[in-house]
C-alpha positions in Angstrom: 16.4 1.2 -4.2 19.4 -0.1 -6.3 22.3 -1.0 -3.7 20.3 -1.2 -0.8 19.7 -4.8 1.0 16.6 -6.4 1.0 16.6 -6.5 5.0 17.5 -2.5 4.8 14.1 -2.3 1.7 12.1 -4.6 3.6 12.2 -1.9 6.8 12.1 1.3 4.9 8.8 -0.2 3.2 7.4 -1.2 6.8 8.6 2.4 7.9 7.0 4.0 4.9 3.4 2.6 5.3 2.7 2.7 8.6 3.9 6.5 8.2 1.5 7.3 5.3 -0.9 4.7 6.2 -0.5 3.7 2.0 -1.3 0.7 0.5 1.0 -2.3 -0.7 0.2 -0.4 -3.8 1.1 2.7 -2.8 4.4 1.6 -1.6 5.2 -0.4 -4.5 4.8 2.9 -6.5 6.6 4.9 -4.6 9.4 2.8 -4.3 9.2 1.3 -7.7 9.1 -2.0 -7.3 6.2 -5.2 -7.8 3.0 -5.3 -5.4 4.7 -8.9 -5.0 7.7 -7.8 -3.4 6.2 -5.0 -1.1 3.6 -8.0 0.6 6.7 -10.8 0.8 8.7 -7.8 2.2 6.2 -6.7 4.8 4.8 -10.3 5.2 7.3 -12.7 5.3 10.9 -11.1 5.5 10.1 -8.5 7.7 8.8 -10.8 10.7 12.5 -12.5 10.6 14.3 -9.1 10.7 11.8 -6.9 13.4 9.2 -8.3 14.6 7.8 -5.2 16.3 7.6 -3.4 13.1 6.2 -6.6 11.6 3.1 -6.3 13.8 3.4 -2.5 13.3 2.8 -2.8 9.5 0.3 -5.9 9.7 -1.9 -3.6 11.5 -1.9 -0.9 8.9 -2.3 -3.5 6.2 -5.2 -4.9 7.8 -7.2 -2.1 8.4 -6.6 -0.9 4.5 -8.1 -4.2 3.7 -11.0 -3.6 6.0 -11.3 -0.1 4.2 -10.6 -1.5 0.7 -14.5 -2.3 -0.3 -15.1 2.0 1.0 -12.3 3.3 -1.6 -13.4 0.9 -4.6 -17.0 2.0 -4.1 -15.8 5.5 -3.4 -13.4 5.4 -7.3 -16.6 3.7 -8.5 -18.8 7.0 -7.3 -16.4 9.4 -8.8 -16.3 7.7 -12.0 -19.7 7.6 -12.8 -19.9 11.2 -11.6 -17.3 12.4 -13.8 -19.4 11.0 -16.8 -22.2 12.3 -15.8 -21.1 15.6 -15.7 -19.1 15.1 -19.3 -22.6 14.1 -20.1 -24.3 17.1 -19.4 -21.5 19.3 -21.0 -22.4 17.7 -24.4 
């Protein structure tokens, strides 16, 4: 996102996740930059720039931390499942 303001990153990064629904993680992958600069984007800039898509994007970032405990336990599950099953092969 070289060349781009951080007003006009701080919006496409709002834009993006509450369009996927993704994670701060997500987002900082896709746009390839720090999990640090996604949240101060989202959290802090973007309240002084739009304040509707502030809220927008708060809303999608709390219910991914409400669901955040269901996809750890969920990676968890398929982990151990995957080694099972390379246990079994051998």
């Amino acid at each position: 996102m070289r060349g781009v303001s951080i007003e006009e990153r701080a919006v496409a990064l709002a834009q993006y996740i509450i369009d996927s629904k993704d994670t701060v993680r997500g987002a900082a992958k896709k746009f390839g930059i720090s999990k640090s600069t996604v949240h101060k984007d989202v959290s802090e800039r973007l309240i002084h720039i739009n304040q509707v898509l502030a809220t927008d994007v708060r809303k999608v970032l709390d219910e991914n931390k409400a669901e955040r405990h269901i996809r750890g336990g969920m990676a968890t599950k398929l982990k151990y499942e995957k080694e099972h099953e390379s246990n079994i092969k051998k």
